[in-house]
C-alpha positions as CSV (number, residue, x, y, z in Angstrom):
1,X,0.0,0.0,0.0
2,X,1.3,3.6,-0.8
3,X,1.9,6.4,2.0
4,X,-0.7,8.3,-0.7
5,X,-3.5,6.0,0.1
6,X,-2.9,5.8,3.8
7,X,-3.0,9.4,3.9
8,X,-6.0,9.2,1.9
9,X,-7.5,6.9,4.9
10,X,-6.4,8.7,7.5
11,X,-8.0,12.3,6.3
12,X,-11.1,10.8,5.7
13,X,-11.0,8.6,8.6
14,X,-10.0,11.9,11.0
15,X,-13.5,13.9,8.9
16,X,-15.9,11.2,10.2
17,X,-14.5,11.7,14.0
18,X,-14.9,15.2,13.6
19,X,-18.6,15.3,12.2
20,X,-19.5,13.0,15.1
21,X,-18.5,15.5,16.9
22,X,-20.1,18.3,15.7
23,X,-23.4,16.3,16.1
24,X,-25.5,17.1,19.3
25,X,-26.2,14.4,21.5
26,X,-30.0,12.3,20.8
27,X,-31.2,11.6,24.1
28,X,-34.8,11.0,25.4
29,X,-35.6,14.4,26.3
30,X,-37.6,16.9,24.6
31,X,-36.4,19.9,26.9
32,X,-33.1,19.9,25.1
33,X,-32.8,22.3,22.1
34,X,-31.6,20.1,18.9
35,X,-32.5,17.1,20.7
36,X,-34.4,14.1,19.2
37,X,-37.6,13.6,21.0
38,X,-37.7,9.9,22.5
39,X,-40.4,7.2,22.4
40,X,-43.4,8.3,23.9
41,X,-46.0,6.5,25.2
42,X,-49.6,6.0,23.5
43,X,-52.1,7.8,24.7
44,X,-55.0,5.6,25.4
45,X,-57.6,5.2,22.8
46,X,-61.4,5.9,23.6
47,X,-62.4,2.3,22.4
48,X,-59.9,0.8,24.7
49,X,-61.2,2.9,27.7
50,X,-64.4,1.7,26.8
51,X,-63.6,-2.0,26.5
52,X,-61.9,-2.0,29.7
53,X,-64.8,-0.2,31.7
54,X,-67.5,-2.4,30.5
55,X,-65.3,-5.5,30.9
56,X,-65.3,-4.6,34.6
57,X,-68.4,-3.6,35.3
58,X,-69.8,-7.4,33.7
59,X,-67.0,-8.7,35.6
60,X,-68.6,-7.3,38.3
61,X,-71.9,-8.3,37.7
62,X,-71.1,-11.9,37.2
63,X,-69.0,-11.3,40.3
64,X,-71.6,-10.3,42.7
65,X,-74.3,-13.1,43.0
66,X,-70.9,-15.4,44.2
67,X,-69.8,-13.0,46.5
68,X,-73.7,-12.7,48.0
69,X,-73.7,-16.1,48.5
70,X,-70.7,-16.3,50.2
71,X,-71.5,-14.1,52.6
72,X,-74.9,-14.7,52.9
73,X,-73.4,-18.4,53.8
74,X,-72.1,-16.9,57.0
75,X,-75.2,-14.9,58.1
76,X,-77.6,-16.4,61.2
77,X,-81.1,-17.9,60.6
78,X,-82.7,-15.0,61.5
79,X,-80.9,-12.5,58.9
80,X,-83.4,-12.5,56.7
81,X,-86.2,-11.5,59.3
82,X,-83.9,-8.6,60.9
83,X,-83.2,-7.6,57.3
84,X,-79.7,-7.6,55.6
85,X,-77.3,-4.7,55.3
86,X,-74.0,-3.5,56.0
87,X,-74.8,-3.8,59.9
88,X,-75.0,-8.2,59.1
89,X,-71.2,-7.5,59.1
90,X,-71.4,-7.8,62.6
91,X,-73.6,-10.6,62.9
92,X,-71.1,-13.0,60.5
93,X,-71.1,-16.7,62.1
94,X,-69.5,-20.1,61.2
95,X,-72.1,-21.6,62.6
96,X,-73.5,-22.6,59.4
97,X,-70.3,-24.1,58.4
98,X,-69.9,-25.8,61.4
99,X,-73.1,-27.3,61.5
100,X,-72.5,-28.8,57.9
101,X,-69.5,-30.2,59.5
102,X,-70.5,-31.4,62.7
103,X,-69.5,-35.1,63.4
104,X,-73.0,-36.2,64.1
105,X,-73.9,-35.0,60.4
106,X,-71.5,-37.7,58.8
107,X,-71.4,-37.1,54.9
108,X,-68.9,-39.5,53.7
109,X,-71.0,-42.5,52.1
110,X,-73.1,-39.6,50.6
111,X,-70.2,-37.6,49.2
112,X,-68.8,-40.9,48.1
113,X,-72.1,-41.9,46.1
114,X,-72.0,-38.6,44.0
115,X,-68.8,-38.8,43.2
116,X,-69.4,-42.0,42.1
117,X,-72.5,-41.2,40.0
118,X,-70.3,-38.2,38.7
119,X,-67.5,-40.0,37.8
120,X,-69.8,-42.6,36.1
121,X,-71.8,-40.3,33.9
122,X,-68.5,-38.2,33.1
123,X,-67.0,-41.5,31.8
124,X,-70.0,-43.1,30.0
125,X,-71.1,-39.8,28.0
126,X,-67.8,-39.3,26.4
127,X,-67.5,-43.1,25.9
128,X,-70.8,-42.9,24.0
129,X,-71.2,-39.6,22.7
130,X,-67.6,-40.0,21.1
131,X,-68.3,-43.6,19.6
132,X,-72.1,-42.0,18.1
133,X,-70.7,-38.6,17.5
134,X,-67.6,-40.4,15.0
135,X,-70.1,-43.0,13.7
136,X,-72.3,-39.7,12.2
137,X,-69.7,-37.6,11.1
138,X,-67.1,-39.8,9.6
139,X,-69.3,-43.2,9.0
140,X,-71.5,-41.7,5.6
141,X,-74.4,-43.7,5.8
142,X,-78.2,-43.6,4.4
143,X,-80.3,-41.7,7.1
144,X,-77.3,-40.7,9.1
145,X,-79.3,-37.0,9.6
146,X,-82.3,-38.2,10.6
147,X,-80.8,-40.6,13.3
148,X,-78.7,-37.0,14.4
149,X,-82.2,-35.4,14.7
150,X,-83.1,-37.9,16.8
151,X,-80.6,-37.9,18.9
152,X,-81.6,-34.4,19.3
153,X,-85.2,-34.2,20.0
154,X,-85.2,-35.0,23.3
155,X,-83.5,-31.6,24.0
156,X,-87.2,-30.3,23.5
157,X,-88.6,-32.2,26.1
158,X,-88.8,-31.3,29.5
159,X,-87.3,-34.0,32.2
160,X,-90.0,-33.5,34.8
161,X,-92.2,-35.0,32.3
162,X,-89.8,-37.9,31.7
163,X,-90.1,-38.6,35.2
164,X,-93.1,-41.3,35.1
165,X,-91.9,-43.5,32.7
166,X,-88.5,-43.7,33.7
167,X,-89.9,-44.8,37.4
168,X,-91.9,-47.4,34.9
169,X,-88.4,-48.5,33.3
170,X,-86.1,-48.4,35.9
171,X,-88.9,-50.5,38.0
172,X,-88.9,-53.0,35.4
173,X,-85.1,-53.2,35.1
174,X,-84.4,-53.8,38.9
175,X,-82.8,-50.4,39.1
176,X,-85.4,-48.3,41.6
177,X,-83.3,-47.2,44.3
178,X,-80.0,-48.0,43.2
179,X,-77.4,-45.3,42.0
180,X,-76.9,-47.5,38.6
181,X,-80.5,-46.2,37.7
182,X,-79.6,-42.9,38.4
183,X,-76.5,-43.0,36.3
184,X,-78.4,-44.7,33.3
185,X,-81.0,-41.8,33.7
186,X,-78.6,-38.6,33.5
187,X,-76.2,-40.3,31.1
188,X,-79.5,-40.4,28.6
189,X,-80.4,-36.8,29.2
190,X,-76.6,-36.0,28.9
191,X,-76.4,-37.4,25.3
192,X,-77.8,-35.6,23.0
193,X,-76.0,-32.3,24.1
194,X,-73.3,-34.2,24.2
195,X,-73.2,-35.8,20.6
196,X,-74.1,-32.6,19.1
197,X,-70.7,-31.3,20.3
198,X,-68.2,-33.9,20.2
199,X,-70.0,-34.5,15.7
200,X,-69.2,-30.8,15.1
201,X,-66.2,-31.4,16.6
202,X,-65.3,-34.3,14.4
203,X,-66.6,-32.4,11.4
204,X,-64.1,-29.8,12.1
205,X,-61.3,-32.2,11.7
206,X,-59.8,-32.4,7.9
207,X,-60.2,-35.5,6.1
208,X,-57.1,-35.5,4.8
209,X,-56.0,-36.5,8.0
210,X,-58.3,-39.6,8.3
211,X,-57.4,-40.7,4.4
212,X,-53.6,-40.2,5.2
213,X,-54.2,-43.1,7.9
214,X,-56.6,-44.8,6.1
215,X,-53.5,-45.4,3.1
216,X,-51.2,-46.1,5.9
217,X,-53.1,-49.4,6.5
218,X,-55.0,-48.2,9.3
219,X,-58.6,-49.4,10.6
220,X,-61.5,-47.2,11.7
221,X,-61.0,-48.4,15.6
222,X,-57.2,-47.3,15.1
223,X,-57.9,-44.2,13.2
224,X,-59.9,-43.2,16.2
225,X,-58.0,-43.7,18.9
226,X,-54.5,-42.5,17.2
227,X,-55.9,-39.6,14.9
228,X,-59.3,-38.4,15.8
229,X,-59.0,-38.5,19.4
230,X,-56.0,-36.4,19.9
231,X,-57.2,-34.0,18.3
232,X,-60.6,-34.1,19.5
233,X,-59.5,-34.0,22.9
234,X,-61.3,-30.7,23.7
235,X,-64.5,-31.5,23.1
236,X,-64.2,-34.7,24.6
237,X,-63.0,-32.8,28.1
238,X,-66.3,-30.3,27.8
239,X,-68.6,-33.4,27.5
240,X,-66.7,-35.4,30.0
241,X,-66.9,-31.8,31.9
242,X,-71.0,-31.6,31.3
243,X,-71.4,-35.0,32.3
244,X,-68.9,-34.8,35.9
245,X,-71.8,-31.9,36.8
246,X,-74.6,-33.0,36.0
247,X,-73.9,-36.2,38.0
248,X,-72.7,-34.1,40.8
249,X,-75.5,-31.0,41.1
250,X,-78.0,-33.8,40.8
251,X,-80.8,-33.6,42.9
252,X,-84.4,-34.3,40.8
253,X,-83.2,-38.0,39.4
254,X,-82.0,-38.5,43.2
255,X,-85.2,-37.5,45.3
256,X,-87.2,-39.4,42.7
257,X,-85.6,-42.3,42.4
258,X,-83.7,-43.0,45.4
259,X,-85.2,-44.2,48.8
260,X,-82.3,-45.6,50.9
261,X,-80.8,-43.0,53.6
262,X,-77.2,-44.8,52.2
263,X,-77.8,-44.4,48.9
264,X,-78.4,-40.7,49.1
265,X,-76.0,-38.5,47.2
266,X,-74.4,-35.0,48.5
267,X,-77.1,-32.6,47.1
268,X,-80.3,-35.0,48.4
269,X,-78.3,-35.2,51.8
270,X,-77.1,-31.3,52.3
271,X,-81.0,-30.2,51.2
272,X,-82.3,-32.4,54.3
273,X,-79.9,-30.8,56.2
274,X,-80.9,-27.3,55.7
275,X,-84.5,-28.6,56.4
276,X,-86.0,-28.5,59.8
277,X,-89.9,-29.2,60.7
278,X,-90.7,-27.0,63.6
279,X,-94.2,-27.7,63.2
280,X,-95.3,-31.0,62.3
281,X,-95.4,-31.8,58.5
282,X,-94.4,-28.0,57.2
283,X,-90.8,-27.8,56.2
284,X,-89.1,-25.1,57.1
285,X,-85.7,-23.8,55.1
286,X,-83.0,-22.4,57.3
287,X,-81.3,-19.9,54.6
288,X,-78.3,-19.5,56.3
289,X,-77.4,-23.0,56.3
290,X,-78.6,-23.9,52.5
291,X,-76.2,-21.1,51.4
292,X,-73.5,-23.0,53.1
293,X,-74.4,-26.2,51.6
294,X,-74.5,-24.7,48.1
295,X,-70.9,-23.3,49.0
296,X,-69.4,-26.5,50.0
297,X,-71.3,-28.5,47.2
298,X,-70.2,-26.1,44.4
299,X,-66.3,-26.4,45.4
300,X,-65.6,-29.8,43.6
301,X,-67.1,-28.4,40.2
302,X,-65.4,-25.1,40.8
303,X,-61.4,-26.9,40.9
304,X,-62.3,-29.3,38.3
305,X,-63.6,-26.1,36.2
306,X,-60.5,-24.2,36.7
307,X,-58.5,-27.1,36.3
308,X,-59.8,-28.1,32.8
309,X,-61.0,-24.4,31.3
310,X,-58.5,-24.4,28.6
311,X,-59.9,-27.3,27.0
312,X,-63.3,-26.6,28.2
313,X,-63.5,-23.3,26.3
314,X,-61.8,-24.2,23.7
315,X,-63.9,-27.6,23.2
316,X,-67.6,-26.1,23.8
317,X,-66.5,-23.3,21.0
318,X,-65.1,-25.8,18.7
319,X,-68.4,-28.4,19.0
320,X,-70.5,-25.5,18.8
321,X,-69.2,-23.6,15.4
322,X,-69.4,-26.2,12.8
């Protein structure tokens, strides 16, 4: 290299120092003359305000009958004669709690039995409503709507109405008074809700998927379980879900059909224990105490809610949206 070119290098090198030095410093504040003004931070929009106020205020609507509950849970038996108000804060009691657990009021075989009947219906309606649900949307065959509609119309009838000739069939069957007939009586109600959900949910599946296997050498009972399924798996949760509380909130099927004190599930138990008969024949409800019962009663539903709502939301949209 020639001394001209490295002089050539240096001039120019010793030009660009002296420009950056000319050049006044960009900093973040606006209160500098010559200065760059910074990132500022976005004002808030009006439809953004707006989203987040009435968020809150349904947040807070939704919100409220809980927290009434709750506290109306820990209120005496006479709260509702002496009126309730901000003053009931100073009236707040565990008796009601306490009386639910009381040792003398012993609730295992009946909280045992629910979960039992729960567990059962959870397990038989996605069982079923998968096996019918698959059958209807992937199985093409002739009359494959109208058996769908059928599966439907019972939706449209109420289950107080139902309740005679189920007595009839479950009497005939051997299973009056026995928590198998209560099981086979919500998992028929539970159906049709449930195959409507877990078909649209197999509709939205691609076919290519099912033909892909199909080429591979696979069967329909393999393409099921290795294909559909996982990727089915959030409506199968929601009806699974569906079934778990309908099992558990059950009290109708139970009152009518059940007679033994053992056999009693947690809802038909907690009611009679939130029932007193001061006078002779005429029930009387102690508020206080049915609150309570509700409260311990819904927490089961509420973990296994939490627990699952990812797959729950996402399951009920995708089996409702074909």
């Amino acid at each position: 290299m020639s001394a001209t070119d490295v002089t050539r290098r240096t001039t120019a090198a010793s030009r660009r120092e002296a420009s950056r030095a000319s050049r006044p410093e960009t900093t973040g504040r606006t209160d500098v003359p010559g200065a760059t003004p910074g990132r500022r931070r976005r004002a808030p929009r009006a439809g953004d305000v707006a989203y987040f106020v009435v968020g809150t205020v349904l947040a807070l609507l939704f919100i409220a009958p809980i927290v009434y509950i709750l506290f109306r849970s820990f209120l005496p038996a006479d709260a509702d004669a002496r009126g309730i108000g901000f003053e009931s804060l100073a009236t707040l009691t565990l008796r009601n709690y306490t009386k639910v657990f009381d040792p003398s009021v012993d609730l295992r075989q009946n909280i045992v039995n629910s979960f039992i009947v729960a567990i059962a219906v959870a397990v038989l309606v996605a069982v079923v409503s998968t096996l019918a649900a698959y059958a209807l949307s992937k199985i093409r065959f002739r009359g494959s709507s109208i058996v769908f509609v059928l599966l439907l119309a019972p939706l449209v009838v109420p289950f107080q109405g139902l309740l005679t000739p189920l007595s009839i069939v479950l009497g005939k069957l051997g299973l009056l008074d026995s928590l198998a007939g209560v099981v086979l009586v919500l998992v028929t109600l539970q159906l049709p809700f449930s195959v409507f959900v877990m078909r649209n949910t197999f509709d939205g599946i691609p076919p290519e998927l099912e033909d892909a296997a199909a080429i591979d050498g696979a069967g329909t009972g393999r393409i099921l379980r290795s294909v559909m399924l996982p990727l089915a798996w959030p409506g199968l949760v929601t009806v699974a879900l569906f079934g778990f509380m309908a099992g558990w909130n059950d009290l109708l099927s139970s009152v009518t059909f059940l007679s033994t004190d053992s056999k009693y599930t947690l809802p038909l138990a907690l009611s009679s224990i939130s029932t007193s008969f001061k006078i002779p024949g005429v029930p009387v409800i102690d508020p206080g105490l049915l609150t309570a019962v509700a409260c311990v009663a819904t927490v089961p539903v509420v973990v296994l809610f939490l627990a699952l709502q990812r797959y729950y939301t996402r399951g009920l949209i995708g089996g409702s949206i074909k």
